[in-house]
Backbone as JSON Lines, residues from 0, in Angstrom:
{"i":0,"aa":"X","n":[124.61,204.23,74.33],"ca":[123.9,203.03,74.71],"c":[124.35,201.86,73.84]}
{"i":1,"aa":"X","n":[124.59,201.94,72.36],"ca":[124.99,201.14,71.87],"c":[126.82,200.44,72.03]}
{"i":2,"aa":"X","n":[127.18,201.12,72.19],"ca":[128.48,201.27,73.03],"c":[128.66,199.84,74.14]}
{"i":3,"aa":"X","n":[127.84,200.49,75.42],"ca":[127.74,199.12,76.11],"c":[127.24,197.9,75.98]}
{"i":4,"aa":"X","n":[126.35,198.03,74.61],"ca":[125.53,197.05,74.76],"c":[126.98,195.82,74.02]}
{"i":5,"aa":"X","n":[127.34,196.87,72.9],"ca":[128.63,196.0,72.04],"c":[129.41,195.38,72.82]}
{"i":6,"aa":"X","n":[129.94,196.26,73.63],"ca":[131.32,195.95,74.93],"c":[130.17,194.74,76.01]}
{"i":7,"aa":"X","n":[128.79,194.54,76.17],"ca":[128.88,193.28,77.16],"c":[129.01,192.29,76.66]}
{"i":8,"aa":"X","n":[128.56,192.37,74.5],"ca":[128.41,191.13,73.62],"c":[129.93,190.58,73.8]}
{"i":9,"aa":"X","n":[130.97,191.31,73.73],"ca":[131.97,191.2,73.55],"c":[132.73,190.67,75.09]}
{"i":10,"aa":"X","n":[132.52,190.79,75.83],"ca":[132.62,190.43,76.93],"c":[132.23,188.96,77.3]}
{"i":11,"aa":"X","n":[130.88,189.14,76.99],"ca":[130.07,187.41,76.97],"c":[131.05,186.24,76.63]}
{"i":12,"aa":"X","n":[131.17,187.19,74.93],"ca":[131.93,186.27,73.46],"c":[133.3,185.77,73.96]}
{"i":13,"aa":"X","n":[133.95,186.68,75.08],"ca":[135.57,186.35,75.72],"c":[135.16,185.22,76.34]}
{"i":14,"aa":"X","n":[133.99,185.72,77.66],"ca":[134.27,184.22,78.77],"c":[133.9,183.07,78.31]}
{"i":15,"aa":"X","n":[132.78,183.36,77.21],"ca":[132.63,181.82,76.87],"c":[133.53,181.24,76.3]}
{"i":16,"aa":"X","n":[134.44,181.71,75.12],"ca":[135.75,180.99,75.08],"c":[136.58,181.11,75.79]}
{"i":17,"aa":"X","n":[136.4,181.63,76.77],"ca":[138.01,181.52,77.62],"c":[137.79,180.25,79.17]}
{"i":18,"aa":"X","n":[136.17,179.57,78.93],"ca":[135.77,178.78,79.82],"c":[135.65,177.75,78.84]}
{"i":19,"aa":"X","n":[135.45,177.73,77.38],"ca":[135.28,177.07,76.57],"c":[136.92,175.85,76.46]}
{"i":20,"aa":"X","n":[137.76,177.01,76.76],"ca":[139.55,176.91,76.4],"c":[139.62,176.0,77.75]}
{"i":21,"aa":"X","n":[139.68,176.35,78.27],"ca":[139.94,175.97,80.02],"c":[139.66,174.19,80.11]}
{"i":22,"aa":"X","n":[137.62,174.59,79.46],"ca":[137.6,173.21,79.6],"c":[138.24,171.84,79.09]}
{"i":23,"aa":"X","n":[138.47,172.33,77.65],"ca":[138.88,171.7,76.92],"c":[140.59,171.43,77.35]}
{"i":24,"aa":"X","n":[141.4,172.19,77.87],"ca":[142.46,172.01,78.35],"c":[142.78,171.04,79.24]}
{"i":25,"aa":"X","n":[141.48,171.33,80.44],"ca":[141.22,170.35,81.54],"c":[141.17,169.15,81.05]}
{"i":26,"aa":"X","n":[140.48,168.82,80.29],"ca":[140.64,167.56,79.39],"c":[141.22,166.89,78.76]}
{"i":27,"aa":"X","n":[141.91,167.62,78.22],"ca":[143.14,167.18,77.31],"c":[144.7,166.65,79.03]}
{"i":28,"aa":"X","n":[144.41,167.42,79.77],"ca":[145.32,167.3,81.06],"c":[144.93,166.12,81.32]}
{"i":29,"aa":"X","n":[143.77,166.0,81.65],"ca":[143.34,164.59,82.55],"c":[144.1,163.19,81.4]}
{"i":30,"aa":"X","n":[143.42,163.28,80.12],"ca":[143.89,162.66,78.87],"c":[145.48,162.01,78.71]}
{"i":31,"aa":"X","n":[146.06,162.95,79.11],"ca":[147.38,162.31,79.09],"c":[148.14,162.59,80.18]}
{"i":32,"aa":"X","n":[148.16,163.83,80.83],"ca":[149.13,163.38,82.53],"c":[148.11,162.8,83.28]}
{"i":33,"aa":"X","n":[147.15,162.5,83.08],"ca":[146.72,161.86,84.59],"c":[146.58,160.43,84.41]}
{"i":34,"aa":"X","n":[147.84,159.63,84.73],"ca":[147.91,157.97,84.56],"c":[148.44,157.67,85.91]}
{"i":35,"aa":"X","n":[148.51,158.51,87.0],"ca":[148.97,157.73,88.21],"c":[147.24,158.08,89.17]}
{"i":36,"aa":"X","n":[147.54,157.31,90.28],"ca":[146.8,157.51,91.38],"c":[146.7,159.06,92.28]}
{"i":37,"aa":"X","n":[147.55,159.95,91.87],"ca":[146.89,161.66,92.55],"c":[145.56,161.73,91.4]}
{"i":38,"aa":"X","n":[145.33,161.24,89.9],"ca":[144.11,162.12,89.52],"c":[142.91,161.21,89.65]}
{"i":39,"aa":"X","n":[143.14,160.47,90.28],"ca":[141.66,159.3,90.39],"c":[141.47,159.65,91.72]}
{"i":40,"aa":"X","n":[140.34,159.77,91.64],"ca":[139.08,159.98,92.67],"c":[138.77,158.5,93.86]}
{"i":41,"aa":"X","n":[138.96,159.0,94.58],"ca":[138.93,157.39,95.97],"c":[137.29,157.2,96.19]}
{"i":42,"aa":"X","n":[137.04,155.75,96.35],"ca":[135.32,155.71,96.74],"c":[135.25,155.67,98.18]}
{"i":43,"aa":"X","n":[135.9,154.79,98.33],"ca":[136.78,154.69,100.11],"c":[137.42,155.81,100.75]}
{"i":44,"aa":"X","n":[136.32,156.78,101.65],"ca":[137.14,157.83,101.87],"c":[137.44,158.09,103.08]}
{"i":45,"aa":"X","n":[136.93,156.81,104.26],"ca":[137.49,156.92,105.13],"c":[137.53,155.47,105.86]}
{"i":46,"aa":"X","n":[136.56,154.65,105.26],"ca":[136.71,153.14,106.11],"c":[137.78,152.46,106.19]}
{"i":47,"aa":"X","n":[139.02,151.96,107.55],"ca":[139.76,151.45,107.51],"c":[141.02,151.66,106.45]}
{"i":48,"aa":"X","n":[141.28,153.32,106.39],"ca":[142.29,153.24,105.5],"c":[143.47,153.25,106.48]}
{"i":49,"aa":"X","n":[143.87,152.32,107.6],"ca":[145.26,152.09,107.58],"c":[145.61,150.96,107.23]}
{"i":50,"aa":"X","n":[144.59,149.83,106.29],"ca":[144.65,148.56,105.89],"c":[145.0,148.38,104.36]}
{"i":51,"aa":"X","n":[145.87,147.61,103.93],"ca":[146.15,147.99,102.38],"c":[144.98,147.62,101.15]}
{"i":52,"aa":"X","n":[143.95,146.67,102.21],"ca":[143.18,146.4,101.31],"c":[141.83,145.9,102.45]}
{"i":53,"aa":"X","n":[140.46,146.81,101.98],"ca":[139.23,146.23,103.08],"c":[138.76,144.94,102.75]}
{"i":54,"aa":"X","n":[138.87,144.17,102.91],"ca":[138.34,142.88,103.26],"c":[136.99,142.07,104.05]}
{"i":55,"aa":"X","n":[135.71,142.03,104.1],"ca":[134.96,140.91,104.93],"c":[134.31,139.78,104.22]}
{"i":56,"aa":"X","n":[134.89,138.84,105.41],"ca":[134.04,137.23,104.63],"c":[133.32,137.1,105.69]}
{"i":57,"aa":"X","n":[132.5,136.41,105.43],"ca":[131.25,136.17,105.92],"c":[130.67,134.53,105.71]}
{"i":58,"aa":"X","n":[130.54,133.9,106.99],"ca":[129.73,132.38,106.59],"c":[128.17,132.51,106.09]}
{"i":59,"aa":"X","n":[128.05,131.69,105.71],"ca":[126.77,131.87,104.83],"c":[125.6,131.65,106.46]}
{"i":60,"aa":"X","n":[126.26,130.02,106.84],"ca":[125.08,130.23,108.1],"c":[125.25,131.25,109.34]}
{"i":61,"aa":"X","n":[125.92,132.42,108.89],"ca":[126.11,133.26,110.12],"c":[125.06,134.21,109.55]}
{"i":62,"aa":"X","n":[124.81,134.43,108.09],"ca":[123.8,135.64,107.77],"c":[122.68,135.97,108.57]}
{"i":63,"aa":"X","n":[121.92,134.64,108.7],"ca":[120.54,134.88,108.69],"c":[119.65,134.93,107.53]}
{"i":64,"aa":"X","n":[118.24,135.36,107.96],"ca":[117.62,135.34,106.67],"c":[117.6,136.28,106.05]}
{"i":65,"aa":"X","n":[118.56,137.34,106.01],"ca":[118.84,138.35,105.04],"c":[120.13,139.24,105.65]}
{"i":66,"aa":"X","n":[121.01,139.85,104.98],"ca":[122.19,140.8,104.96],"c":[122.03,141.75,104.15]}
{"i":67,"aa":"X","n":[122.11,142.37,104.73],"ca":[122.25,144.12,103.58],"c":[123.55,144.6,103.88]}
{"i":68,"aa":"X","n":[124.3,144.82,102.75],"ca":[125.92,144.99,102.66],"c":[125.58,146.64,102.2]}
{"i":69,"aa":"X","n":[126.5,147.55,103.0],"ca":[126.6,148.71,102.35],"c":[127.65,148.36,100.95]}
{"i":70,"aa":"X","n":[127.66,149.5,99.68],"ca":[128.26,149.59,98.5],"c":[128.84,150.68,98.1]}
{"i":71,"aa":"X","n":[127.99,151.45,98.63],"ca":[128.38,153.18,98.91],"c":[129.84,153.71,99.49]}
{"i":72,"aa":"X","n":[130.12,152.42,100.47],"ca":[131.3,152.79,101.01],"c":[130.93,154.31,102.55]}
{"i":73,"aa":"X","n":[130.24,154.59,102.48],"ca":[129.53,155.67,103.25],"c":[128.57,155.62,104.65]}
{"i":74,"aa":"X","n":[128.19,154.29,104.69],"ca":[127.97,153.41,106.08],"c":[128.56,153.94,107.41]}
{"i":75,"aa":"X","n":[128.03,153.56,108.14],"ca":[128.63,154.02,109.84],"c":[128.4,152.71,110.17]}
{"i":76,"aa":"X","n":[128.05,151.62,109.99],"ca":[128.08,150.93,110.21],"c":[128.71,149.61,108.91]}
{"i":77,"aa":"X","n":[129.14,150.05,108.13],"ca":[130.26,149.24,107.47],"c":[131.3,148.29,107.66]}
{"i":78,"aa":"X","n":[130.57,146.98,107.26],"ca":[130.37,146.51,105.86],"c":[129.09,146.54,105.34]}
{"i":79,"aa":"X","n":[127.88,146.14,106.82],"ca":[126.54,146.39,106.45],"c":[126.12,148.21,106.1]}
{"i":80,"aa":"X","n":[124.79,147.87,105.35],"ca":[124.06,149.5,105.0],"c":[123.49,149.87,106.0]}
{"i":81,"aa":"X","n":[123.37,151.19,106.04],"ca":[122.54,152.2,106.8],"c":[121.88,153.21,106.09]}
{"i":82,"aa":"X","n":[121.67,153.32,105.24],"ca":[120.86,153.63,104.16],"c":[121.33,154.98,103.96]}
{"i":83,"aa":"X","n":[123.28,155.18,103.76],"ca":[123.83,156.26,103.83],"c":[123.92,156.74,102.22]}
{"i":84,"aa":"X","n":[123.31,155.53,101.22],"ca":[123.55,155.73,99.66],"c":[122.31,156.69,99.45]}
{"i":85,"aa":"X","n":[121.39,157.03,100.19],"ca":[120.06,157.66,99.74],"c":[120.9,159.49,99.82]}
{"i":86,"aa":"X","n":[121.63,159.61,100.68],"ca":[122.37,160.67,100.59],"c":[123.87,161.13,99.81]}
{"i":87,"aa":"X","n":[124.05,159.53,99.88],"ca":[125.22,160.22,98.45],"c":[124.76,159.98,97.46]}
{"i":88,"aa":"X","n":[123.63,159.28,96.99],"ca":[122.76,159.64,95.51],"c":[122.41,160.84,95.34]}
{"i":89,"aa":"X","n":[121.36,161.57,96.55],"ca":[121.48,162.86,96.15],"c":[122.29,164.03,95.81]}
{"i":90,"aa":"X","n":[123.61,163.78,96.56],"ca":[124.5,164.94,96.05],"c":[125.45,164.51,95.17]}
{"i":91,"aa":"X","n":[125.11,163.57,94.44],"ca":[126.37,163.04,93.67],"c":[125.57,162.3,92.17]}
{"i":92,"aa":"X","n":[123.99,162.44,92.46],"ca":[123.35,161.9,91.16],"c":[123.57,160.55,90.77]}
{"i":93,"aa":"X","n":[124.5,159.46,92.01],"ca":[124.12,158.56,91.5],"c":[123.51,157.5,91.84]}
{"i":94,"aa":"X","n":[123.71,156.19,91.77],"ca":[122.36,155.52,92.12],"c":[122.66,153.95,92.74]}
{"i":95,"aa":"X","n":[123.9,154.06,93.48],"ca":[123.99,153.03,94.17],"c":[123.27,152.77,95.19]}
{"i":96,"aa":"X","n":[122.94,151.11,95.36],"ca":[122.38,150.76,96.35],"c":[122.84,150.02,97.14]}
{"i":97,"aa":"X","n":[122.22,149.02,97.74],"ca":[123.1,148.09,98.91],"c":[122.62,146.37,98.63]}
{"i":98,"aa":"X","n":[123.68,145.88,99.27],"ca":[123.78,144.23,98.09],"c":[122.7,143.76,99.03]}
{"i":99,"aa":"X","n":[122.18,142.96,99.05],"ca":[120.99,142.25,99.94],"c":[121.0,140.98,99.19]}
{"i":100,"aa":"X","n":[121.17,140.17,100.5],"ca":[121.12,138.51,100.17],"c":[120.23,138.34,100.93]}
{"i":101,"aa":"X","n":[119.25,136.9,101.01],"ca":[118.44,136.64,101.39],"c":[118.6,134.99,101.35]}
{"i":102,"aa":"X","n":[117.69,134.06,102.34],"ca":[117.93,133.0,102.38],"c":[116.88,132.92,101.07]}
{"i":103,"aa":"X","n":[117.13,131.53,100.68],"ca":[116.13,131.12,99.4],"c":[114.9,130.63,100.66]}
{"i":104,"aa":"X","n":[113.46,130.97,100.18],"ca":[112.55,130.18,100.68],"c":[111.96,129.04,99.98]}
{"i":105,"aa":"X","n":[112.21,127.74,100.76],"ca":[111.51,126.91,100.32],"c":[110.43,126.57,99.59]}
């Protein structure tokens, strides 16, 4: 009994450094080969990518009395929100929202 119990401590004691190693490797990788565009992460992952760059202008008196701009990038209806950031906050923890202009009231 004591036998196995040694051999799972010892077992444990491997993966945690050998996930310990890994990570730290991963890191040190990102650290210095990753300076081009394969290791960066895109926010834009599907709107209008046959354009080299997304673009909308907008007149001010075309708004109305308020615009809600998606930010998320995650919209179906993009450039405006659809309140698609409430779902990539949740699986992604973070906490973007959507730009909202408004006319000034008098």
């Amino acid at each position: 009994m004591l036998g196995s119990s040694s051999g799972a401590r010892e077992w444990v004691a491997t993966a945690t450094l050998t996930v310990g190693v890994a990570a730290a490797g991963y890191l040190v990788y990102k650290a210095i080969f990753c300076k081009d565009k394969s290791c960066k992460s895109m926010v834009n992952i599907d709107i209008q990518k046959d354009n080299p760059k997304v673009v909308h202008a907008f007149d001010m008196e075309d708004l109305g009395d308020k615009a809600v701009y998606c930010r998320c990038w995650r919209s179906k209806k993009f450039p405006f929100c659809d309140g698609a950031h409430t779902k990539h906050n949740e699986e992604t923890g973070d906490n973007v929202g959507p730009l909202i202009i408004k006319k000034k009231e008098s």
